[in-house]
KEDREN-335180 format. One record per atom (N, C-alpha, C): residue in one letter; x, y, z. Coordinates in pm, whole numbers, plus 50000, padded with zeros to 5 digits. Each point is the difference from the previous one (the first is absolute). Example, Ala and Ser with C-alpha at 12.3 -4.5 7.8 and 13.67 -1.06 7.14 Angstrom:
REM residues 2
A513194943150780/A499115011950000/A500905012050000/S499655010549928/S500825011950006/S499235010950073/
END
This chain:
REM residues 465
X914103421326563/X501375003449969/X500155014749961/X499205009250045/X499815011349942/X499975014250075/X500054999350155/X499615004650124/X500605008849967/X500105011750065/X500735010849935/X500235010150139/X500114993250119/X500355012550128/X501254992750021/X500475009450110/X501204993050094/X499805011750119/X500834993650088/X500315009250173/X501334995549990/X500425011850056/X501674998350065/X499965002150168/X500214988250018/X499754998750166/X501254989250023/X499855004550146/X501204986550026/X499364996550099/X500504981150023/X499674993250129/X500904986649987/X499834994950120/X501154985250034/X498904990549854/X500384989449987/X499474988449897/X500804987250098/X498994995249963/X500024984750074/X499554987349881/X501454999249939/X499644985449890/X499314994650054/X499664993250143/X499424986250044/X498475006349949/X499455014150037/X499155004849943/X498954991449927/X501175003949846/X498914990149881/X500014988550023/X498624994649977/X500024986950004/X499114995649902/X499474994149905/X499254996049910/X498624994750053/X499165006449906/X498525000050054/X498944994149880/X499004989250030/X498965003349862/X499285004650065/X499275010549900/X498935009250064/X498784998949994/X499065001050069/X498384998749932/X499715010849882/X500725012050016/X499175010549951/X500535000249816/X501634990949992/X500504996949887/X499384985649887/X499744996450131/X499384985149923/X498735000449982/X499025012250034/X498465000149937/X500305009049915/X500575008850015/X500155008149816/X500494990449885/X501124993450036/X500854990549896/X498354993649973/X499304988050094/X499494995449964/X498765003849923/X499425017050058/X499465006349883/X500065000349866/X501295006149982/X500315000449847/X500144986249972/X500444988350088/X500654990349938/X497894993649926/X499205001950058/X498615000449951/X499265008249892/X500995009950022/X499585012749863/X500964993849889/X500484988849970/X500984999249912/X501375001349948/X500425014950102/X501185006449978/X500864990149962/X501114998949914/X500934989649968/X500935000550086/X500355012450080/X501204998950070/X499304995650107/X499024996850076/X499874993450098/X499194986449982/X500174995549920/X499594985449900/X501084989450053/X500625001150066/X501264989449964/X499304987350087/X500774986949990/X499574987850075/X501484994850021/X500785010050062/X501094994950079/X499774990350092/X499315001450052/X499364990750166/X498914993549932/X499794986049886/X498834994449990/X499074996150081/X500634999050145/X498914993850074/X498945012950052/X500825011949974/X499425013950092/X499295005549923/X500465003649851/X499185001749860/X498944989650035/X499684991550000/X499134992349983/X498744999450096/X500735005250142/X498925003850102/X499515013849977/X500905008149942/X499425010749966/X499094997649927/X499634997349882/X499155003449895/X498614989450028/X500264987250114/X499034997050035/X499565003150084/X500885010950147/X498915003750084/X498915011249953/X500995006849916/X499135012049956/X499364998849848/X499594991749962/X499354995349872/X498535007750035/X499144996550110/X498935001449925/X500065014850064/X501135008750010/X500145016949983/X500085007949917/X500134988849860/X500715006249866/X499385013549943/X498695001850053/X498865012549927/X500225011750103/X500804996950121/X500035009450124/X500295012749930/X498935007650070/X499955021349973/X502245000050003/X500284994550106/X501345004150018/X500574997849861/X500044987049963/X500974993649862/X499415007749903/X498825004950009/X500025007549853/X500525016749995/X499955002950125/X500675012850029/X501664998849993/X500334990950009/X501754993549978/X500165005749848/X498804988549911/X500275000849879/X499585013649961/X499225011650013/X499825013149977/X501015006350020/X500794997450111/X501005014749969/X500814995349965/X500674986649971/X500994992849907/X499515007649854/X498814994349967/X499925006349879/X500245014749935/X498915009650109/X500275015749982/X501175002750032/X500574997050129/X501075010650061/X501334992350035/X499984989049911/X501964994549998/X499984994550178/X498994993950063/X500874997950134/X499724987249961/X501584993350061/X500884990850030/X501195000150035/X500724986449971/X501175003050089/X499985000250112/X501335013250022/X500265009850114/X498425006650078/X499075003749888/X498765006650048/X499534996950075/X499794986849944/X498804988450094/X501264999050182/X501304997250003/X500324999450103/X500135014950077/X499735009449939/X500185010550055/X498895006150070/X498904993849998/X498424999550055/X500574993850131/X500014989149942/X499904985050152/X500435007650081/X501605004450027/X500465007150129/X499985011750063/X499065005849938/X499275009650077/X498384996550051/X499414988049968/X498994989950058/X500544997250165/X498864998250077/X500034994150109/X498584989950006/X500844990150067/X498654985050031/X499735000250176/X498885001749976/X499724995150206/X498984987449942/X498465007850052/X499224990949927/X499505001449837/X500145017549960/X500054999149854/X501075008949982/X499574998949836/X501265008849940/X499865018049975/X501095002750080/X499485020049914/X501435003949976/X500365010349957/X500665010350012/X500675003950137/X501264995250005/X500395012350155/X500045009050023/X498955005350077/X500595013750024/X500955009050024/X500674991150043/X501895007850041/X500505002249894/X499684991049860/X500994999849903/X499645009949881/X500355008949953/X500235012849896/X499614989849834/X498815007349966/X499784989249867/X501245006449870/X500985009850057/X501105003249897/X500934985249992/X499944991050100/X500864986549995/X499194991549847/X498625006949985/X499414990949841/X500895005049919/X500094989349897/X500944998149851/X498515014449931/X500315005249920/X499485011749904/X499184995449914/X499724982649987/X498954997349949/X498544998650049/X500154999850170/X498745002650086/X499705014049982/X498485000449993/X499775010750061/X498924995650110/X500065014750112/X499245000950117/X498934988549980/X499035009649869/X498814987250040/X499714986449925/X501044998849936/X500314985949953/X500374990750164/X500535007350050/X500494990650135/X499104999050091/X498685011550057/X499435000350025/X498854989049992/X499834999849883/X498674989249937/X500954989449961/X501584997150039/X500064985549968/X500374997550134/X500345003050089/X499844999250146/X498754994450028/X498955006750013/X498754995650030/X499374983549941/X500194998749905/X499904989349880/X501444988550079/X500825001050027/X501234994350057/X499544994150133/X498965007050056/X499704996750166/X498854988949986/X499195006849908/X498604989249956/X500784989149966/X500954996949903/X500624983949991/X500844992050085/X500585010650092/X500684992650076/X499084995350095/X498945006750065/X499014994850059/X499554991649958/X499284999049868/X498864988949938/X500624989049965/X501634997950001/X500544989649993/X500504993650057/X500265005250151/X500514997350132/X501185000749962/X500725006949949/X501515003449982/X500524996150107/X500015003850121/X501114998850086/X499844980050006/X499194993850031/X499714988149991/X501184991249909/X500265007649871/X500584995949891/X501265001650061/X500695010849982/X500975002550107/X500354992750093/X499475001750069/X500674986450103/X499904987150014/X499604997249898/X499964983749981/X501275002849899/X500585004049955/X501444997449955/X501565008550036/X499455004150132/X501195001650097/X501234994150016/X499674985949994/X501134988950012/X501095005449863/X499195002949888/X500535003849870/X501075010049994/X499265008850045/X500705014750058/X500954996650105/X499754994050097/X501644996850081/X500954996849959/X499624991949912/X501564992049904/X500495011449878/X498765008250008/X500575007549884/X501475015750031/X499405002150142/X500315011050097/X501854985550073/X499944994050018/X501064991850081/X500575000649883/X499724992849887/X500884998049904/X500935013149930/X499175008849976/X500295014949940/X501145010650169/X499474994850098/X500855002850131/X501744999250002/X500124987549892/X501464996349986/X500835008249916/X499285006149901/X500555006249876/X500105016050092/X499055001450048/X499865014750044/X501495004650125/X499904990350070/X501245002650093/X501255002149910/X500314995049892/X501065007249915/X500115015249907/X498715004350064/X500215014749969/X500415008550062/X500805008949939/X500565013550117/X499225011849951/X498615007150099/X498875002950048/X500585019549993/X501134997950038/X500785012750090/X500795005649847/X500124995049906/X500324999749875/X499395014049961/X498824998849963/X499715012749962/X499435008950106/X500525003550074/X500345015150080/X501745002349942/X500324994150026/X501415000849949/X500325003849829/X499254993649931/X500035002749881/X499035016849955/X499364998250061/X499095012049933/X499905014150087/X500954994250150/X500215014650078/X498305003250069/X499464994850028/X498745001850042/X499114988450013/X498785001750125/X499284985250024/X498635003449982/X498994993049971/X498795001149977/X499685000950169/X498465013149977/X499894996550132/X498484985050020/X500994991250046/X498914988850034/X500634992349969/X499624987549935/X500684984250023/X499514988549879/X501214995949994/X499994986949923/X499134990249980/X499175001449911/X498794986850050/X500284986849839/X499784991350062/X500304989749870/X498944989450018/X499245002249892/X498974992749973/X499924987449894/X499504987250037/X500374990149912/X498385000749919/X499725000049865/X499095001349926/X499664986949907/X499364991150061/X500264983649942/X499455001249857/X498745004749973/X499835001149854/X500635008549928/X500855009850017/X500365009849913/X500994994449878/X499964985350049/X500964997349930/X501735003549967/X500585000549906/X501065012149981/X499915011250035/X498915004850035/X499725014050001/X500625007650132/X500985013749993/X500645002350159/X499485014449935/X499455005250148/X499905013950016/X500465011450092/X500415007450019/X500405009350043/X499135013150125/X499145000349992/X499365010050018/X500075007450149/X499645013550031/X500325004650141/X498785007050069/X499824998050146/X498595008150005/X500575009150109/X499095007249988/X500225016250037/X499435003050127/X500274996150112/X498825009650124/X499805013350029/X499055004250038/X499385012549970/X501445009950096/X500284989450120/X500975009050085/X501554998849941/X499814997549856/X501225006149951/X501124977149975/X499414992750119/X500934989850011/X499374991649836/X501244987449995/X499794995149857/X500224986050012/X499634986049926/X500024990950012/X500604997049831/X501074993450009/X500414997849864/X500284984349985/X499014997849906/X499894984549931/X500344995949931/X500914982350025/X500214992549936/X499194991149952/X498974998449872/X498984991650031/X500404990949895/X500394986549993/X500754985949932/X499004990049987/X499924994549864/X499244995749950/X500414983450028/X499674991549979/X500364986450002/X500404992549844/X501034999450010/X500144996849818/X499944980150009/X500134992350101/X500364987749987/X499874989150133/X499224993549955/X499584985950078/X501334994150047/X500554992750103/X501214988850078/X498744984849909/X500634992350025/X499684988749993/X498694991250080/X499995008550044/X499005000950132/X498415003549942/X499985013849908/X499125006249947/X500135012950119/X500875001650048/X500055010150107/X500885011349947/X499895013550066/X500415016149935/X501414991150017/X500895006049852/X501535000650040/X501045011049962/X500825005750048/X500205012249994/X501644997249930/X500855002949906/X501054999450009/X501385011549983/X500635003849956/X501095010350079/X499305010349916/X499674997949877/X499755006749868/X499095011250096/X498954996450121/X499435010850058/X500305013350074/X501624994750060/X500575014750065/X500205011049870/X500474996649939/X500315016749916/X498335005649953/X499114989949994/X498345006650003/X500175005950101/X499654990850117/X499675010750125/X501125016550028/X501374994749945/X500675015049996/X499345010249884/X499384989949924/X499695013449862/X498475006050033/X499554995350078/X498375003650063/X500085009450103/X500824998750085/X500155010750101/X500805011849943/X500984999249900/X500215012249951/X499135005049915/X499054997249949/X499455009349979/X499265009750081/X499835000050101/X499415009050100/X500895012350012/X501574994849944/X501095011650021/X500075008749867/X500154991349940/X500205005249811/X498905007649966/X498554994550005/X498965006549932/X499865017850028/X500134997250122/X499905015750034/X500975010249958/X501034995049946/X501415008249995/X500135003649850/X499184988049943/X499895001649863/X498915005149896/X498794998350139/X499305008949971/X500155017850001/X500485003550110/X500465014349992/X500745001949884/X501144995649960/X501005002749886/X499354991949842/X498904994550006/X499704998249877/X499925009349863/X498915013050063/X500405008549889/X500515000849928/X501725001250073/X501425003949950/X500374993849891/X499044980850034/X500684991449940/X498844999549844/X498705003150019/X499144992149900/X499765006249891/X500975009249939/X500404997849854/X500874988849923/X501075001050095/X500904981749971/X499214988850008/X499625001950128/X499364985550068/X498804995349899/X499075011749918/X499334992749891/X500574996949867/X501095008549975/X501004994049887/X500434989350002/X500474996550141/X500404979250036/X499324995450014/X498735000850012/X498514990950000/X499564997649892/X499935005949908/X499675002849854/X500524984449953/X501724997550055/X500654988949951/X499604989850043/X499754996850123/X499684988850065/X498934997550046/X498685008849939/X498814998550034/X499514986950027/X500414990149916/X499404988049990/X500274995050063/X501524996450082/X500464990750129/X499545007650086/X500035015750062/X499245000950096/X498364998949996/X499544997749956/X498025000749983/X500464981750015/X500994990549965/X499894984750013/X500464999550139/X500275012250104/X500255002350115/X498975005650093/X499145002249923/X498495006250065/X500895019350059/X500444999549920/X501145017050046/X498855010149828/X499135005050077/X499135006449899/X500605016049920/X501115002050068/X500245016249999/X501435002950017/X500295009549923/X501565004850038/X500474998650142/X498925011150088/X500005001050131/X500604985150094/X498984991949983/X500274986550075/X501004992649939/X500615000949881/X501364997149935/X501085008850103/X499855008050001/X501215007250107/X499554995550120/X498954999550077/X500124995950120/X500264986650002/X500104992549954/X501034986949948/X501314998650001/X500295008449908/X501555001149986/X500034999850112/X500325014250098/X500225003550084/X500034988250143/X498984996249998/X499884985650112/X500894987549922/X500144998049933/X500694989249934/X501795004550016/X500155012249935/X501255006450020/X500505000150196/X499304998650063/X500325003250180/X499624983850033/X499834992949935/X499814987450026/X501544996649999/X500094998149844/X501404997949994/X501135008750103/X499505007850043/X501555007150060/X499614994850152/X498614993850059/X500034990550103/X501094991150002/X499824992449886/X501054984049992/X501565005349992/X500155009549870/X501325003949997/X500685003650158/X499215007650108/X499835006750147/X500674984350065/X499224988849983/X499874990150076/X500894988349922/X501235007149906/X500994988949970/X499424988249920/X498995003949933/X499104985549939/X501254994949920/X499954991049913/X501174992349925/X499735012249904/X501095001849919/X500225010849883/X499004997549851/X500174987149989/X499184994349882/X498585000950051/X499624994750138/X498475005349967/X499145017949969/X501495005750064/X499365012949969/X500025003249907/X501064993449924/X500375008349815/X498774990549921/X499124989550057/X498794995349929/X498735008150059/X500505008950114/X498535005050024/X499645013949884/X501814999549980/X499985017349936/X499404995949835/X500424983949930/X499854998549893/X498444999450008/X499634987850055/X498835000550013/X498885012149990/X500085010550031/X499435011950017/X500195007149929/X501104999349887/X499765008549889/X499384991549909/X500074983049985/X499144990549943/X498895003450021/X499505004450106/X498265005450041/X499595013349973/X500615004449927/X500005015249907/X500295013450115/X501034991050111/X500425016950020/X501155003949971/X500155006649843/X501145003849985/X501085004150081/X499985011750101/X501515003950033/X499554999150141/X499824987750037/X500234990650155/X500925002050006/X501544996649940/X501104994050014/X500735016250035/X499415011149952/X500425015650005/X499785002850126/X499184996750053/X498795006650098/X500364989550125/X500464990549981/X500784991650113/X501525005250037/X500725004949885/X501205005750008/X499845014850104/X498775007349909/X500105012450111/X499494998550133/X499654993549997/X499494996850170/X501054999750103/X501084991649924/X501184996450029/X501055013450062/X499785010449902/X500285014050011/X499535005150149/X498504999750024/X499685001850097/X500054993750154/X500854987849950/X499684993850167/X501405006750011/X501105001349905/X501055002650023/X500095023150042/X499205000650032/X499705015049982/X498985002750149/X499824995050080/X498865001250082/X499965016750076/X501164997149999/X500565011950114/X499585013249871/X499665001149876/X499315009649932/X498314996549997/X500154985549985/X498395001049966/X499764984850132/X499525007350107/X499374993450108/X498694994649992/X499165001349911/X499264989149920/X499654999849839/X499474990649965/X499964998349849/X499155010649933/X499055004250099/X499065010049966/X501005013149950/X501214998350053/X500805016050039/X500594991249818/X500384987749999/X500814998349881/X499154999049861/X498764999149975/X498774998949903/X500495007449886/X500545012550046/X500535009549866/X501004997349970/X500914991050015/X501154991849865/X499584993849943/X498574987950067/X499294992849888/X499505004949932/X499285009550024/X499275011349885/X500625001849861/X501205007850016/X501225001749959/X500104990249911/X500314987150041/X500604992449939/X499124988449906/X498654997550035/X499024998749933/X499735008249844/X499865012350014/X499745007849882/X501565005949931/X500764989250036/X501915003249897/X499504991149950/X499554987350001/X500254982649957/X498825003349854/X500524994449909/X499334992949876/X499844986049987/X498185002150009/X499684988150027/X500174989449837/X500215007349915/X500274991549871/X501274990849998/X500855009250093/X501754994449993/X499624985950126/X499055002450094/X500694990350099/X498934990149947/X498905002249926/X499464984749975/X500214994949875/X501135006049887/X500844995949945/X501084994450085/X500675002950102/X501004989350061/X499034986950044/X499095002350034/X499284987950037/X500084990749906/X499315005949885/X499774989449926/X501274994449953/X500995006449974/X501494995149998/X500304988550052/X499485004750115/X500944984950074/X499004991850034/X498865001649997/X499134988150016/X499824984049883/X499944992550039/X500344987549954/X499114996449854/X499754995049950/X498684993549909/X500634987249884/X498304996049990/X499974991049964/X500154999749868/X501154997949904/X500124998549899/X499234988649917/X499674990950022/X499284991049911/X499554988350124/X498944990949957/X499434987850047/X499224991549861/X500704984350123/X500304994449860/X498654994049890/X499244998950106/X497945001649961/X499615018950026/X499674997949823/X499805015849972/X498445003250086/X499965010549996/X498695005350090/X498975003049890/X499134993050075/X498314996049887/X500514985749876/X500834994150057/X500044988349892/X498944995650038/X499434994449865/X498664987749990/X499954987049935/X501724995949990/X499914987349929/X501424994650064/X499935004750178/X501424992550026/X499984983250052/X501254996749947/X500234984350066/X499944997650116/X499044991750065/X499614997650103/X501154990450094/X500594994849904/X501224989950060/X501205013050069/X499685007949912/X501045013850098/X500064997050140/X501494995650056/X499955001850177/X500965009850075/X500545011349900/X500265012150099/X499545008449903/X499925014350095/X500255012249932/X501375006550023/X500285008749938/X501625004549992/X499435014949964/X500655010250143/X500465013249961/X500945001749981/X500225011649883/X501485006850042/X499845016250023/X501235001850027/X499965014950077/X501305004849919/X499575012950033/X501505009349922/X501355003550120/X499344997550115/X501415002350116/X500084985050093/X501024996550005/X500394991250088/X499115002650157/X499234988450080/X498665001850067/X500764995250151/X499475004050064/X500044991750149/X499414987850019/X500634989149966/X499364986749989/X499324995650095/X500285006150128/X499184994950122/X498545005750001/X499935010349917/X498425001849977/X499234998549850/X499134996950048/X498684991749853/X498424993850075/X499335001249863/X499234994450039/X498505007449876/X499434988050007/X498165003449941/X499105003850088/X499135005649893/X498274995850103/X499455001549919/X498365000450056/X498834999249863/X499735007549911/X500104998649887/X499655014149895/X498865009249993/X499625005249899/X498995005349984/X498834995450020/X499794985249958/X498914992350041/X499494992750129/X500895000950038/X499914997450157/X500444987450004/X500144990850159/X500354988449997/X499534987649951/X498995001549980/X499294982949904/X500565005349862/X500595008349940/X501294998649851/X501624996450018/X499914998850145/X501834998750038/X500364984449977/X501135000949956/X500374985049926/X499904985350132/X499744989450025/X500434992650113/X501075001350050/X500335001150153/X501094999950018/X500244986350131/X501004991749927/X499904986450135/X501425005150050/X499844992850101/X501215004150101/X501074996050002/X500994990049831/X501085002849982/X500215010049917/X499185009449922/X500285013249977/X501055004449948/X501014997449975/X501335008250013/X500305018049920/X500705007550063/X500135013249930/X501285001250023/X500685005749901/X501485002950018/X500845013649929/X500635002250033/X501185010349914/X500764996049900/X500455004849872/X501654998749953/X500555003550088/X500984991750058/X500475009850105/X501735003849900/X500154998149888/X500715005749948/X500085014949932/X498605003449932/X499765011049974/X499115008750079/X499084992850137/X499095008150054/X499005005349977/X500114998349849/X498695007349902/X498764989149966/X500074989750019/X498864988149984/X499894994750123/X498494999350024/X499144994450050/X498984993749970/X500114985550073/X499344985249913/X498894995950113/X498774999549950/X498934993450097/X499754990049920/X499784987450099/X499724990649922/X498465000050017/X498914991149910/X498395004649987/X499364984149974/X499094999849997/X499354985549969/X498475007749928/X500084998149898/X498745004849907/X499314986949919/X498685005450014/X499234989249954/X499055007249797/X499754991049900/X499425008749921/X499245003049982/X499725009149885/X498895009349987/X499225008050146/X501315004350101/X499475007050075/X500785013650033/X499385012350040/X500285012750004/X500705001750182/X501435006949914/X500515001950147/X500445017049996/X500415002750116/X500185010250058/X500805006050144/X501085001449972/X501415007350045/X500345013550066/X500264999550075/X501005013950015/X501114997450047/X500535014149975/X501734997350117/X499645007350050/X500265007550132/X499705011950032/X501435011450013/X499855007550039/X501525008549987/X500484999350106/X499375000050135/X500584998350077/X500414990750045/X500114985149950/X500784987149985/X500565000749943/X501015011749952/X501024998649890/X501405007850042/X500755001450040/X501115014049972/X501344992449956/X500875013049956/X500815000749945/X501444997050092/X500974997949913/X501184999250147/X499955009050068/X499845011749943/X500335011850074/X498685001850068/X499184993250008/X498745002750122/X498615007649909/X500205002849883/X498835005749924/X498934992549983/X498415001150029/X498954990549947/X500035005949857/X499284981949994/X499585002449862/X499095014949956/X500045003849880/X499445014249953/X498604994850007/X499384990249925/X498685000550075/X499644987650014/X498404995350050/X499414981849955/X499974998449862/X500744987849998/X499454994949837/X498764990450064/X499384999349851/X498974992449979/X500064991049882/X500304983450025/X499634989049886/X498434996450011/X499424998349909/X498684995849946/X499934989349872/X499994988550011/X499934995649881/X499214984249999/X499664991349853/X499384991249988/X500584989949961/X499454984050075/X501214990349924/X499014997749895/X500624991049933/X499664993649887/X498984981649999/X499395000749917/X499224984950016/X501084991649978/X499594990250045/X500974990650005/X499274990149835/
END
């Protein structure tokens, strides 16, 4: 997510073009790290695929490769974006190297030369000694359904969008890669050929099993795949004009350090190249007539995720589509954001935040009780603003799920729907045993569309009977 070139070239684009791909060269890195431990490539979205994973490659666990995963995880911060920013400049015939066509400036800044070098080499020895490709294609069938299914969502994108939006086209092409272990995880990244052309990636993680135990993709994935390919546009634009910006830009980091680092966003820097892709996201949908309310939740949402003046920085954009005929691309418009970045006080706008964000005024089992009635069968929040009753909800606390209360499947949860401010789960607790709660914030908002300000956490003990 970090690439930092661009070309201004023009050529025809052909939506039918993209088409969704799993890759070999994505799914032996994932499954690398997913062997080195990495948490972000840990997930067991696909139990049946997790499960072939870790048993085909079990007795690999000591492989030169996986411990070279875990070495520069440790020394040199690669993950993420990093780890995918290797893979696609990889080529597979019968082993793995480096392409030659491709410019190692397409690596994220946490590679260096001979880190890639000696994990290349180490990368070829395992894919060999494990018959990688073998693995691979014995779950093809997997990958078809994953590529058909994700096929449906993709034809509702407009491709031609950003030439139009940003006044300029990458030179090279759309590639969209389906990444079964990455889990949640979507990346961005772009590779560079030596003759100047560029390949800019959508690479989408699999967040969820169908009923089936099979990949399932649902709408929630188009504005990823729009927020992955812009970054190939944003990074570069914001890289040049950063300077301008990173006396502010570490003054607003300072504030929200903690939601962005719970964002894997390590640095002022990648906080703005955020904004920025998040901010041109939204002016996609606004572009494409989305309903009004989902955009005014993409804008809340995103200052909920600590980017303060989204909602500023969506407005001026606004300035600019309406202005073209001065600024014929965004690159030409960068210096109003500049501008308008270092006017804003970041104290005033995450004081409006917290303003209008919702919270939990009291619950009716205090947090760390150790002598509650076990016959208790709801809990009861209240809130200080009247809530959007159509959203709620728990999950496991701090202790994980063997502390979460039983839940049988008449269940019931409800609203006041007179005051809006209470919310009633009903619970089935047994005694003298330790439970453990959350709400999370983003199961919560306000009428006016605000999440909750943050997760609460209940923790507490019943009583002997």
């Amino acid at each position: 997510m970090t690439l930092l070139f661009s070309m201004v070239v023009f050529f025809t684009f052909s939506q039918n073009l993209v088409q969704p791909k799993v890759d070999e060269r994505t799914e032996l890195l994932s499954i690398i790290f997913r062997l080195a431990g990495s948490k972000e490539y840990t997930y067991n979205n696909i139990p049946s695929y997790a499960k072939d994973i870790d048993e085909y490659f079990s007795p690999f666990k000591e492989h030169a490769a996986i411990k070279f995963a875990q070495k520069v995880r440790a020394e040199h911060g690669v993950s993420y974006d990093a780890v995918m920013s290797l893979a696609i400049i990889l080529e597979i015939t019968d082993s793995v190297k480096v392409n030659p066509n491709v410019s190692l400036k397409s690596l994220d800044s946490r590679w260096t030369p001979e880190n890639v070098k000696a994990f290349t080499l180490s990368l070829n020895k395992f894919y060999v000694n494990t018959k990688f490709r073998d693995f691979f294609s014995k779950h093809s069938s997997l990958y078809k359904t994953a590529e058909d299914k994700f096929s449906i969502l993709l034809n509702k994108i407009d491709f031609n969008w950003f030439e139009k939006f940003y006044g300029e086209k990458s030179r090279g092409n759309f590639k969209l890669v389906l990444s079964i272990p990455n889990g949640p995880g979507n990346y961005g990244p772009k590779s560079i050929f030596n003759n100047g052309n560029e390949d800019l990636y959508a690479i989408i993680g699999c967040c969820m099993a169908d009923s089936t135990g099979q990949p399932s993709y649902s709408e929630f994935a188009r504005p990823i795949v729009i927020h992955e390919y812009n970054h190939s546009f944003c990074n570069p634009i914001m890289e040049a004009n950063y300077p301008a910006m990173q006396s502010k830009s570490e003054e607003i980091f300072k504030l929200v350090k903690e939601k962005m680092s719970a964002q894997a966003y390590g640095t002022s820097k990648t906080m703005n190249y955020e904004i920025l892709v998040r901010a041109c996201v939204i002016k996609y949908f606004q572009r494409k007539k989305e309903n009004e309310e989902y955009v005014k939740s993409m804008i809340v949402k995103e200052k909920a995720n600590g980017f303060l003046w989204i909602e500023q920085l969506v407005d001026q954009l606004s300035i600019y589509e309406k202005n073209r005929d001065k600024y014929p691309t965004l690159k030409d418009f960068m210096p109003e954001i500049v501008k308008l970045q270092n006017t804003l006080s970041p104290e005033v706008l995450i004081k409006e935040i917290e303003l209008n964000s919702p919270k939990i005024e009291s619950i009716s089992i205090e947090n760390n009780s150790t002598n509650v009635n076990p016959n208790i069968r709801e809990i009861i929040l209240r809130f200080d603003k009247p809530m959007n009753v159509g959203n709620n909800g728990t999950s496991y606390g701090k202790l994980g799920k063997d502390y979460f209360p039983d839940v049988s499947k008449d269940r019931k949860t409800n609203w006041n729907l007179k005051t809006k401010k209470e919310w009633i789960i009903q619970i089935d607790l047994k005694p003298d045993r330790s439970y453990s709660l959350s709400f999370p914030a983003e199961f919560f908002k306000s009428e006016s569309g605000n999440p909750l300000d943050k997760t609460y956490y209940l923790d507490f003990k019943t009583a002997k009977e």
